[in-house]
VMD Tcl script that builds the backbone (N, CA, C; Angstrom):
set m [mol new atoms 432]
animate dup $m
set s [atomselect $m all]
$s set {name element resname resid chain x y z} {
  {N N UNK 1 A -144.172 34.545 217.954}
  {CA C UNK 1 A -142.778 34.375 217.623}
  {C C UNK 1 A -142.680 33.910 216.172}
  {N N UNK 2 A -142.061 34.577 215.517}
  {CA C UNK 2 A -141.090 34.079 214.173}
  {C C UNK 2 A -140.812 33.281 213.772}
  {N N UNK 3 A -140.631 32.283 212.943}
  {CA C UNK 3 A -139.749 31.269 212.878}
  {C C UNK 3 A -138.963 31.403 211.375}
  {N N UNK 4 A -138.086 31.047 211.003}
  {CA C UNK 4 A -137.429 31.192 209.311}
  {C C UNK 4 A -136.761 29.562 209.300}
  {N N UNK 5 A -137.109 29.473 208.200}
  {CA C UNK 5 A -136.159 27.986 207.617}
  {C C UNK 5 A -135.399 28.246 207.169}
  {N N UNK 6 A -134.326 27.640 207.332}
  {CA C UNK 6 A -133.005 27.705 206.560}
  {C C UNK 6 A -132.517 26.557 205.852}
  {N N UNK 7 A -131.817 26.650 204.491}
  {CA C UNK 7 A -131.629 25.763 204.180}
  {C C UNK 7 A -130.027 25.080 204.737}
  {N N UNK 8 A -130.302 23.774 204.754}
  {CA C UNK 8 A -128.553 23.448 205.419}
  {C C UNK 8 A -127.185 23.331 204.564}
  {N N UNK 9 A -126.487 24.193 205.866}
  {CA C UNK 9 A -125.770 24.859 205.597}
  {C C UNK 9 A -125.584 26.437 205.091}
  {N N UNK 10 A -126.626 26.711 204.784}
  {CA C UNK 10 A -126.818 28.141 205.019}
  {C C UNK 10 A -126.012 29.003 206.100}
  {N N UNK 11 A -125.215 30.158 205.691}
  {CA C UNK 11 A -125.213 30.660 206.329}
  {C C UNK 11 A -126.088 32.544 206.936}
  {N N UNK 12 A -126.262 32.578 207.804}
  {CA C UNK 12 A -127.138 33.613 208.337}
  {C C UNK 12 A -126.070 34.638 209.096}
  {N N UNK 13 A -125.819 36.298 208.366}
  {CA C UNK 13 A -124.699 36.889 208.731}
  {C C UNK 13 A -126.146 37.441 210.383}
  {N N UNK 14 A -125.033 38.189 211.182}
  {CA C UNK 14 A -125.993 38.872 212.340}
  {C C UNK 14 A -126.630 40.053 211.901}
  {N N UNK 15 A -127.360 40.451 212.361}
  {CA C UNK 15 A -127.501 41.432 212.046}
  {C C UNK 15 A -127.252 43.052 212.171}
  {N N UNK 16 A -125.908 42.777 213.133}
  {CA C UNK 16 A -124.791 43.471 213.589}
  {C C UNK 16 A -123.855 43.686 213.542}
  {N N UNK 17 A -122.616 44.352 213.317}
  {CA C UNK 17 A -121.268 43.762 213.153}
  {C C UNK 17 A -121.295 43.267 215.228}
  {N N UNK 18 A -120.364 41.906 214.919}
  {CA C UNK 18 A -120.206 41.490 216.630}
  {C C UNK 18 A -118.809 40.992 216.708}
  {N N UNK 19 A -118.657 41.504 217.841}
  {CA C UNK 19 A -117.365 41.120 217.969}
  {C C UNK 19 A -116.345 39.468 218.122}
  {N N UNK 20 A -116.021 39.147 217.381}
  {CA C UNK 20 A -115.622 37.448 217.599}
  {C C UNK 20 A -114.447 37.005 218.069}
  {N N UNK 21 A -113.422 38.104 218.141}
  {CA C UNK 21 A -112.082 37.693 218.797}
  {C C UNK 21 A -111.391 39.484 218.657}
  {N N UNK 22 A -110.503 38.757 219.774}
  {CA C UNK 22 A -109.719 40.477 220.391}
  {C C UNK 22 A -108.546 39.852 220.973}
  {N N UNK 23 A -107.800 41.187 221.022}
  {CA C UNK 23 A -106.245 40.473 221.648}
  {C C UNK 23 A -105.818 41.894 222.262}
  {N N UNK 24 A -104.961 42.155 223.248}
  {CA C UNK 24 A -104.448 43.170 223.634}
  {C C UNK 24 A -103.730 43.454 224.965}
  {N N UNK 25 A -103.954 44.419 226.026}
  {CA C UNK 25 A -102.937 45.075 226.692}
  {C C UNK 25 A -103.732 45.750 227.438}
  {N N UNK 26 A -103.771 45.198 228.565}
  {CA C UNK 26 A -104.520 45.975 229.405}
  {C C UNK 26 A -103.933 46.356 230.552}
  {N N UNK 27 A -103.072 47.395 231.512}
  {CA C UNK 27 A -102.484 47.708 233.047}
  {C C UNK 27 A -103.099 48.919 232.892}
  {N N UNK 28 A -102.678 48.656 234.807}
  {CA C UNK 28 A -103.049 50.385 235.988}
  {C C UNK 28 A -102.595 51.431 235.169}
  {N N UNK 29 A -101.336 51.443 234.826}
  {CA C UNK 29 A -100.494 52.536 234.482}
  {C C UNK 29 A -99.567 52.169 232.885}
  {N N UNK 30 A -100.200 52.962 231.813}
  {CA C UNK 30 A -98.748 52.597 230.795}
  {C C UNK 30 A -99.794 52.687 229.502}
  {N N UNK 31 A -99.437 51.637 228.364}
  {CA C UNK 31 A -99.907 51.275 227.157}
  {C C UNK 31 A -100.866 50.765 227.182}
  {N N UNK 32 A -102.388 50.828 227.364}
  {CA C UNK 32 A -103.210 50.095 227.182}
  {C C UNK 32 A -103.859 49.914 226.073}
  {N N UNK 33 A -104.128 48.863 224.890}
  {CA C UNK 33 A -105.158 49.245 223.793}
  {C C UNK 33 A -105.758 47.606 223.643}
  {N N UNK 34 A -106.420 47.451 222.535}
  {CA C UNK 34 A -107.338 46.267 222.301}
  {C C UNK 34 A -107.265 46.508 220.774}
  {N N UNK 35 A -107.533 45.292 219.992}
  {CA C UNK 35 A -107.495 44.433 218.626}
  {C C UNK 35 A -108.753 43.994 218.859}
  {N N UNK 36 A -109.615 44.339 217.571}
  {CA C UNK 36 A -110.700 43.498 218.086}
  {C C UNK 36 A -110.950 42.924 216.175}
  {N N UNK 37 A -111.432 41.796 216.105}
  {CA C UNK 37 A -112.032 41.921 214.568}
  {C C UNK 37 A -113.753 40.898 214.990}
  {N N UNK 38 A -114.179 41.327 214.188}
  {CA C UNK 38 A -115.781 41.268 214.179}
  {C C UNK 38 A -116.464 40.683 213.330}
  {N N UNK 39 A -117.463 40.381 212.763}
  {CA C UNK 39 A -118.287 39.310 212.089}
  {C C UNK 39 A -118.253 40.052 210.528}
  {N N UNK 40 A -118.068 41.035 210.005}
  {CA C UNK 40 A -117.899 42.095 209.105}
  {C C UNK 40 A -116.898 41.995 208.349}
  {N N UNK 41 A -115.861 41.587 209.160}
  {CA C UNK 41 A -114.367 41.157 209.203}
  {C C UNK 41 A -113.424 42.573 209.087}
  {N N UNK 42 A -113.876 43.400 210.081}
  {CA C UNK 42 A -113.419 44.164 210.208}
  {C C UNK 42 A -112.346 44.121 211.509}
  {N N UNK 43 A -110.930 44.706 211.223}
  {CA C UNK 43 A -110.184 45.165 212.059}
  {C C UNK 43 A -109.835 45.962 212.699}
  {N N UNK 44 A -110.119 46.367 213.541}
  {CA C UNK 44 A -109.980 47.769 214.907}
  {C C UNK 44 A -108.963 47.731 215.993}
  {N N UNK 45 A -108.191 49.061 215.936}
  {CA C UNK 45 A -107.672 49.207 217.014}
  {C C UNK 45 A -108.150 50.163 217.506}
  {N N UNK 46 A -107.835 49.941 219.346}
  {CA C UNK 46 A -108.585 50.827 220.456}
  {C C UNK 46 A -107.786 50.712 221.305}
  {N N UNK 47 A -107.101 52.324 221.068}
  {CA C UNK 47 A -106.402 52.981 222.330}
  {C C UNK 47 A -107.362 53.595 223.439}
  {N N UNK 48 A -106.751 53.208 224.583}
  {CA C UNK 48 A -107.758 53.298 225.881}
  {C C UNK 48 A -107.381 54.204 226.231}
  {N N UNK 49 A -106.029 54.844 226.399}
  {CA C UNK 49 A -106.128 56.566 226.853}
  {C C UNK 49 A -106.399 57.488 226.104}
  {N N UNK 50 A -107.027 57.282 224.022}
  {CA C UNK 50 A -107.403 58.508 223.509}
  {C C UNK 50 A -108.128 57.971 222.434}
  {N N UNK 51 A -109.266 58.642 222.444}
  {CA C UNK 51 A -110.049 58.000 221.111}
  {C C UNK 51 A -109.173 58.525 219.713}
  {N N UNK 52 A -108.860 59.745 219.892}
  {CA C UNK 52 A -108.256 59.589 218.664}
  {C C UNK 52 A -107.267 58.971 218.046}
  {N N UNK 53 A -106.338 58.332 218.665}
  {CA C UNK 53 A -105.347 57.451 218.324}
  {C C UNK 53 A -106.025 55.954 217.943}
  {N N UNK 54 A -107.470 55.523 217.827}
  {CA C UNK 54 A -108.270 54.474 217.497}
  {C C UNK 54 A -108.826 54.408 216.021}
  {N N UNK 55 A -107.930 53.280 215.711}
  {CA C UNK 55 A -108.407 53.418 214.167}
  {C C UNK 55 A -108.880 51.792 213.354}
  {N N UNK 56 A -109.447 52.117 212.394}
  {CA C UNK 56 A -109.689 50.780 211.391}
  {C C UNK 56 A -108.725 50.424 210.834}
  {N N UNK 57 A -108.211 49.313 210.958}
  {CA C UNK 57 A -106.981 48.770 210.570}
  {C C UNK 57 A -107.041 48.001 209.203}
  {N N UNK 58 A -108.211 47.392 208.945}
  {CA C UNK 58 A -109.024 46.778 207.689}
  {C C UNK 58 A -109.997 46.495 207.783}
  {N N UNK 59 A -110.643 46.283 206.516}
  {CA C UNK 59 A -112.082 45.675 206.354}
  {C C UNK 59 A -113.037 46.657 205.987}
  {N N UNK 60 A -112.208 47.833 205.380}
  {CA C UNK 60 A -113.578 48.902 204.454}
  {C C UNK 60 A -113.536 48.537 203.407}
  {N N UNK 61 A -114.676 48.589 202.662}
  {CA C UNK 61 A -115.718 48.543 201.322}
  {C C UNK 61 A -114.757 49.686 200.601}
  {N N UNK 62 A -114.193 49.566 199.130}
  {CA C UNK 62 A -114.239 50.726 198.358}
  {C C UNK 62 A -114.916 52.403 198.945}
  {N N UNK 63 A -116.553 51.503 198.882}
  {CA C UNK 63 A -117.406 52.752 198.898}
  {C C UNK 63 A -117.494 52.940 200.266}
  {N N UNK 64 A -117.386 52.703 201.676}
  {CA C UNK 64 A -117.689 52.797 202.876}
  {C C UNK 64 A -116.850 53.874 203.515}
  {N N UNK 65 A -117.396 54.929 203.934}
  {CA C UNK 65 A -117.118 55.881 204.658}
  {C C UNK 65 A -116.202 55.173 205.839}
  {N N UNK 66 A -115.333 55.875 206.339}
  {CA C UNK 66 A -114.271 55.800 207.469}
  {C C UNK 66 A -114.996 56.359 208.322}
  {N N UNK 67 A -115.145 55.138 209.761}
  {CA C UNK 67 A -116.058 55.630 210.879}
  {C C UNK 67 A -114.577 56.163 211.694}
  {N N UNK 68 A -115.577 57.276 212.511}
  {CA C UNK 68 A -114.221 57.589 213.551}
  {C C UNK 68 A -115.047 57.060 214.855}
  {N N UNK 69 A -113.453 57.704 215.847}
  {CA C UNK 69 A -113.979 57.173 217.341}
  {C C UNK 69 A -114.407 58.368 218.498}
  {N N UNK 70 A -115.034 58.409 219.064}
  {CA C UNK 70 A -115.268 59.471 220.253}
  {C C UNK 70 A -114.858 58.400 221.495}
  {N N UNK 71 A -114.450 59.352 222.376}
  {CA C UNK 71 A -114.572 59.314 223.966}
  {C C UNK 71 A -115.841 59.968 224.196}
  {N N UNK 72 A -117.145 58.745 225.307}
  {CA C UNK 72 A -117.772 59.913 226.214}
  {C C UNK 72 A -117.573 59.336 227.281}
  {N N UNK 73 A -117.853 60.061 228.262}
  {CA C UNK 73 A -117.850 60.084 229.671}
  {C C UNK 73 A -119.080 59.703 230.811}
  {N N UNK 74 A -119.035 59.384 231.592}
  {CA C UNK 74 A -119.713 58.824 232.548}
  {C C UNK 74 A -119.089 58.961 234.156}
  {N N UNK 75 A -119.813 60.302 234.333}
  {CA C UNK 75 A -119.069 60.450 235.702}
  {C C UNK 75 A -117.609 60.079 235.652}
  {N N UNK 76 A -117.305 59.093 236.423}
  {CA C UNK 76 A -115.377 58.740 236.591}
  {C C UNK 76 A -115.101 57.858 235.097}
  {N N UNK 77 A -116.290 57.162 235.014}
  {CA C UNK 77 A -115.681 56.255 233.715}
  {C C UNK 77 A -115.983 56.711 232.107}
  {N N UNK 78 A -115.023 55.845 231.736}
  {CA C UNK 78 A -115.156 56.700 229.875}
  {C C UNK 78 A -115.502 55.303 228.728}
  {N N UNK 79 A -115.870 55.450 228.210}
  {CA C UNK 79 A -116.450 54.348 227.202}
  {C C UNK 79 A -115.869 55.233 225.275}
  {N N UNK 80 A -115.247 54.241 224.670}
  {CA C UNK 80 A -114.685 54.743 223.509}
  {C C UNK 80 A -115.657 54.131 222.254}
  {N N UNK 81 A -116.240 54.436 221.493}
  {CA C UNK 81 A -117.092 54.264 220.619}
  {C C UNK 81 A -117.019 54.290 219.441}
  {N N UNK 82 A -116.876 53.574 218.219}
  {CA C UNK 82 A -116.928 53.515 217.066}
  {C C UNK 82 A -118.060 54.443 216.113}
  {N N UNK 83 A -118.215 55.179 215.500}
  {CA C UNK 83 A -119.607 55.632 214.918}
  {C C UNK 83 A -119.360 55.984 213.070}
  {N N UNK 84 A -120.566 55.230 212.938}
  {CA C UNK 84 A -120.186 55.183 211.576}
  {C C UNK 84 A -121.158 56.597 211.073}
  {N N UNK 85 A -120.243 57.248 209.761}
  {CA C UNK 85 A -120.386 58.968 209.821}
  {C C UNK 85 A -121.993 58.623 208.763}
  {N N UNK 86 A -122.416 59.614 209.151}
  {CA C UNK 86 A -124.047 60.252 208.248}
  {C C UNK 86 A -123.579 59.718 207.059}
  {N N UNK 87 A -125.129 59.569 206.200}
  {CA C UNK 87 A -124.939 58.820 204.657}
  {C C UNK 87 A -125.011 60.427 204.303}
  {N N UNK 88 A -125.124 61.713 204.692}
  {CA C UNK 88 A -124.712 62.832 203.380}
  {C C UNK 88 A -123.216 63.202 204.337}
  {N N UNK 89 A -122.303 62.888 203.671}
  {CA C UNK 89 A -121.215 63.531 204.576}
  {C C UNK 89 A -120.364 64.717 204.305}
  {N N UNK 90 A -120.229 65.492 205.298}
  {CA C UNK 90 A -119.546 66.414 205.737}
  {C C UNK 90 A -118.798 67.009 204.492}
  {N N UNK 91 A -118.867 68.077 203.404}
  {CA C UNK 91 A -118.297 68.368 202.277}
  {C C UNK 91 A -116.530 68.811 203.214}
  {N N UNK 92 A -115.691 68.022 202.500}
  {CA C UNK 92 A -113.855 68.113 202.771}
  {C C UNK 92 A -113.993 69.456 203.250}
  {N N UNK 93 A -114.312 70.574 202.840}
  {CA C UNK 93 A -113.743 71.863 202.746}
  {C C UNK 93 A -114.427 72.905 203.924}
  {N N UNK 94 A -115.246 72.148 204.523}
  {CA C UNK 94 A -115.964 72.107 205.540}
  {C C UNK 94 A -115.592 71.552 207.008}
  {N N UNK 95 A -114.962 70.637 206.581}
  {CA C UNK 95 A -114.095 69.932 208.137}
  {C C UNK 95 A -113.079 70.553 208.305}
  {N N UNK 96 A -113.006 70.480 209.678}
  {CA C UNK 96 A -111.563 70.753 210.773}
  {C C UNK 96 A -110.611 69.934 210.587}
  {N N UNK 97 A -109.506 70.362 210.592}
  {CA C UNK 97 A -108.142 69.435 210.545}
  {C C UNK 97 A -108.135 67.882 211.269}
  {N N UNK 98 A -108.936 68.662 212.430}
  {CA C UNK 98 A -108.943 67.124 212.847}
  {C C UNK 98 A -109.854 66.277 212.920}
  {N N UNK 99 A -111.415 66.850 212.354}
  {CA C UNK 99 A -111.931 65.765 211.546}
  {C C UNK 99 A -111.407 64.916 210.523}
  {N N UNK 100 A -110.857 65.990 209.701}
  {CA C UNK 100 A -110.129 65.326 208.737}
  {C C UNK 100 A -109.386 63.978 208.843}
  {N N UNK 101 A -108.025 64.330 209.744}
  {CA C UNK 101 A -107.004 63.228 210.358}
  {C C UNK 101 A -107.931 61.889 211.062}
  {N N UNK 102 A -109.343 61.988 211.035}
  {CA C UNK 102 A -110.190 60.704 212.176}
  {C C UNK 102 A -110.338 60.612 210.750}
  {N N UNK 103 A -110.750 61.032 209.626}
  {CA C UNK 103 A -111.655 60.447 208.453}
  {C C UNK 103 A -110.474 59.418 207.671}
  {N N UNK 104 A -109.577 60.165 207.465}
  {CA C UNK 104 A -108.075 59.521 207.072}
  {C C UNK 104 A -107.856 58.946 207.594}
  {N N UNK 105 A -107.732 58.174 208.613}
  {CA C UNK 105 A -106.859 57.207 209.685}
  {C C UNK 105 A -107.420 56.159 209.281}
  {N N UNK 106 A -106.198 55.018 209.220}
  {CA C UNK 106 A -106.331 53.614 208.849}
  {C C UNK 106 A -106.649 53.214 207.159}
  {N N UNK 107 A -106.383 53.671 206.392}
  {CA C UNK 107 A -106.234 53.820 205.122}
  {C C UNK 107 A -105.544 52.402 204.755}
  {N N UNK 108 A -106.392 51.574 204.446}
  {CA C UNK 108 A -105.836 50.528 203.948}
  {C C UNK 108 A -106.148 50.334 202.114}
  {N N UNK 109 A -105.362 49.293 201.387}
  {CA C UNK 109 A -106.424 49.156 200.262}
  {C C UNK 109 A -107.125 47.995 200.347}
  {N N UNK 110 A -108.373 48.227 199.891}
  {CA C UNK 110 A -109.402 47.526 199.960}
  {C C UNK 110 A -109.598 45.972 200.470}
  {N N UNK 111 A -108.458 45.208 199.131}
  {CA C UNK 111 A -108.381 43.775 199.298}
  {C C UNK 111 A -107.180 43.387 199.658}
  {N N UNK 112 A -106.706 44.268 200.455}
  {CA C UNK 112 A -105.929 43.972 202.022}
  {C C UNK 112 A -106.913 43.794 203.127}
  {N N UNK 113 A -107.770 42.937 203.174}
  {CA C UNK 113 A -109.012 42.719 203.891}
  {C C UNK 113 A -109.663 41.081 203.874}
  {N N UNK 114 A -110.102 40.762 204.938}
  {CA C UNK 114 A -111.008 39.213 204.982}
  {C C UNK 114 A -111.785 40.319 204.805}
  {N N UNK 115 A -112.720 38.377 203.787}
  {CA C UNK 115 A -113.838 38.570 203.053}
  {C C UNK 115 A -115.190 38.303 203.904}
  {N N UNK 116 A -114.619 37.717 205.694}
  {CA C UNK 116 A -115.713 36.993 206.289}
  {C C UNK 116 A -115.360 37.478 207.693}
  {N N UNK 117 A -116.023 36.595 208.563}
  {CA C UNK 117 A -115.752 36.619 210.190}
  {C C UNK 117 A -114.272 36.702 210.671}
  {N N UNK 118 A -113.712 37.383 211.066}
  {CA C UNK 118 A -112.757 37.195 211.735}
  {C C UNK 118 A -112.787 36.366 213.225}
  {N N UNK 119 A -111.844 35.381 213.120}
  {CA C UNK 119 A -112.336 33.984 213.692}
  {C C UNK 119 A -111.446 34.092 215.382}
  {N N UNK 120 A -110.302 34.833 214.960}
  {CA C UNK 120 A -108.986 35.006 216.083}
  {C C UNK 120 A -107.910 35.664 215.286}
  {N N UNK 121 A -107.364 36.128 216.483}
  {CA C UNK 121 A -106.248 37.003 216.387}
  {C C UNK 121 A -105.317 37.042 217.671}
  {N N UNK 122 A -104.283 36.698 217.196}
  {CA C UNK 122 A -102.716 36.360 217.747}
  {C C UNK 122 A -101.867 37.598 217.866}
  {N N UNK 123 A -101.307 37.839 218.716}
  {CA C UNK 123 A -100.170 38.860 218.480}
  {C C UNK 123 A -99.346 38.805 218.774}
  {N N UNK 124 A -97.997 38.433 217.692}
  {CA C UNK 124 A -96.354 38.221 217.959}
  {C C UNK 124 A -95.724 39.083 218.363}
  {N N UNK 125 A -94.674 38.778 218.868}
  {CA C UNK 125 A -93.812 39.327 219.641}
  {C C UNK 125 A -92.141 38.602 218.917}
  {N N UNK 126 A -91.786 37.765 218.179}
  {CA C UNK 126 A -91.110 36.770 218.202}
  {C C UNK 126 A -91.281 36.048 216.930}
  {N N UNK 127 A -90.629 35.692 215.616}
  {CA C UNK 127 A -89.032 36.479 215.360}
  {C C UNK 127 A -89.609 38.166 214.886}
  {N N UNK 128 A -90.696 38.455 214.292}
  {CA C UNK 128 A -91.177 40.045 214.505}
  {C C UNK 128 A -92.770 40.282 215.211}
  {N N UNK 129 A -92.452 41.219 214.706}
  {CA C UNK 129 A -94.172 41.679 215.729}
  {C C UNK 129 A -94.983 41.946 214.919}
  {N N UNK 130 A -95.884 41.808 215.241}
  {CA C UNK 130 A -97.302 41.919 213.979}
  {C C UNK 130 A -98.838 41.133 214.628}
  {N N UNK 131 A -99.508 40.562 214.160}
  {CA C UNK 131 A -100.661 40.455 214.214}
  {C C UNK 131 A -100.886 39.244 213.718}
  {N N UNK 132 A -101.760 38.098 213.643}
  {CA C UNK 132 A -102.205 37.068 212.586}
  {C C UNK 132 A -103.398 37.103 213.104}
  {N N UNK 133 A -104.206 37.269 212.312}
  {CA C UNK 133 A -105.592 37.168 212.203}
  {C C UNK 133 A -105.956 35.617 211.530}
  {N N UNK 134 A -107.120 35.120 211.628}
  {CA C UNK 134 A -107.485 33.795 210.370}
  {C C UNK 134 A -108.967 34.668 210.631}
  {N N UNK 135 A -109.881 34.181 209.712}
  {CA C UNK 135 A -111.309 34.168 209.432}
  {C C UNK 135 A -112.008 33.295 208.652}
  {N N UNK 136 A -113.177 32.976 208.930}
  {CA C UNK 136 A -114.151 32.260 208.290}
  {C C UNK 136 A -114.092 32.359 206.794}
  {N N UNK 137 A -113.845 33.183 206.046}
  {CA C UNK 137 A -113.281 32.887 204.842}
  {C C UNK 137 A -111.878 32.005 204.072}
  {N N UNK 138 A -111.752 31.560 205.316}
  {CA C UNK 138 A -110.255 30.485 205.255}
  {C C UNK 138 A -109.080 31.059 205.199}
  {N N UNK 139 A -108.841 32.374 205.228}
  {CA C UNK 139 A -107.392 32.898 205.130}
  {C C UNK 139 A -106.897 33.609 206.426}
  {N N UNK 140 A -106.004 32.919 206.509}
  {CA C UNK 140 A -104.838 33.879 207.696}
  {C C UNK 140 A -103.951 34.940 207.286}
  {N N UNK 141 A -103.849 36.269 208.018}
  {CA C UNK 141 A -103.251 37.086 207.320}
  {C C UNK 141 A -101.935 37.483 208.741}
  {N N UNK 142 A -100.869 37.626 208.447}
  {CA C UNK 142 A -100.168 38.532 209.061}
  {C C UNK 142 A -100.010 40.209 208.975}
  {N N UNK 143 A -100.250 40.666 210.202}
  {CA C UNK 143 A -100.330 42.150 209.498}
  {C C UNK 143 A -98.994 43.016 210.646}
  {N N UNK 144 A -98.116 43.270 209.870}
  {CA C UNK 144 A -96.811 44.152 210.821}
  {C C UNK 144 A -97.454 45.567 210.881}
}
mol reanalyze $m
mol bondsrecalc $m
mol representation Tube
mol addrep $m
């Protein structure tokens, strides 16, 4: 076994993006989706009746490719998946319309984004609707 020293207070990112807080909507029948933001400090939404309506809401790099989402299947059940696209990607003139529309979706600018963990996320209803996120970088954001 391994061991690493750290110095204190150090911090050690995962070596994953992981998920740290989610908020959402889950019934039998109707609107179901999920908010999730992650150690990356990335923001995701996930519609449960269609992958394609699932998008990054914030937290891309300038340079970072727009991951899209698939549905696969499993006998009766379906699992919706994030996948981040190949480092040579797909020349524009080459994709389908609706590759396209997954590559485009969620278009934010850049530093409309935490810089760290997304810590929790709230979702109003009351005096408007929107979102508040906070993260480990100390800022809370509202997002309508």
């Amino acid at each position: 076994m391994e061991s690493t020293t750290l110095l204190k207070g150090a911090r050690v990112p995962p070596p994953n993006p992981t998920v740290y807080s989610f908020t959402g909507r889950v019934c039998s029948s109707g609107y179901s989706y999920l908010v999730t933001g992650d150690s990356l400090g990335v923001l995701r939404y996930w519609d449960f009746a269609s992958a394609s309506k699932c998008y990054t809401i914030s937290g891309l790099h300038n340079t970072t490719s727009r991951p899209f989402y698939e549905c696969i299947e499993y006998g009766n059940r379906k699992m919706i998946v994030c996948r981040e696209p190949p480092q040579n990607p797909v020349p524009q003139e080459a994709m389908t319309s609706s590759m396209l529309g997954k590559v485009q979706k969620g278009l934010v600018r850049p530093e409309n984004r935490h810089q760290d963990a997304i810590l929790d996320i709230k979702r109003l209803e009351y005096p408007t609707k929107g979102l508040l996120t906070s993260s480990r970088d100390g800022t809370i954001k509202l997002w309508k």
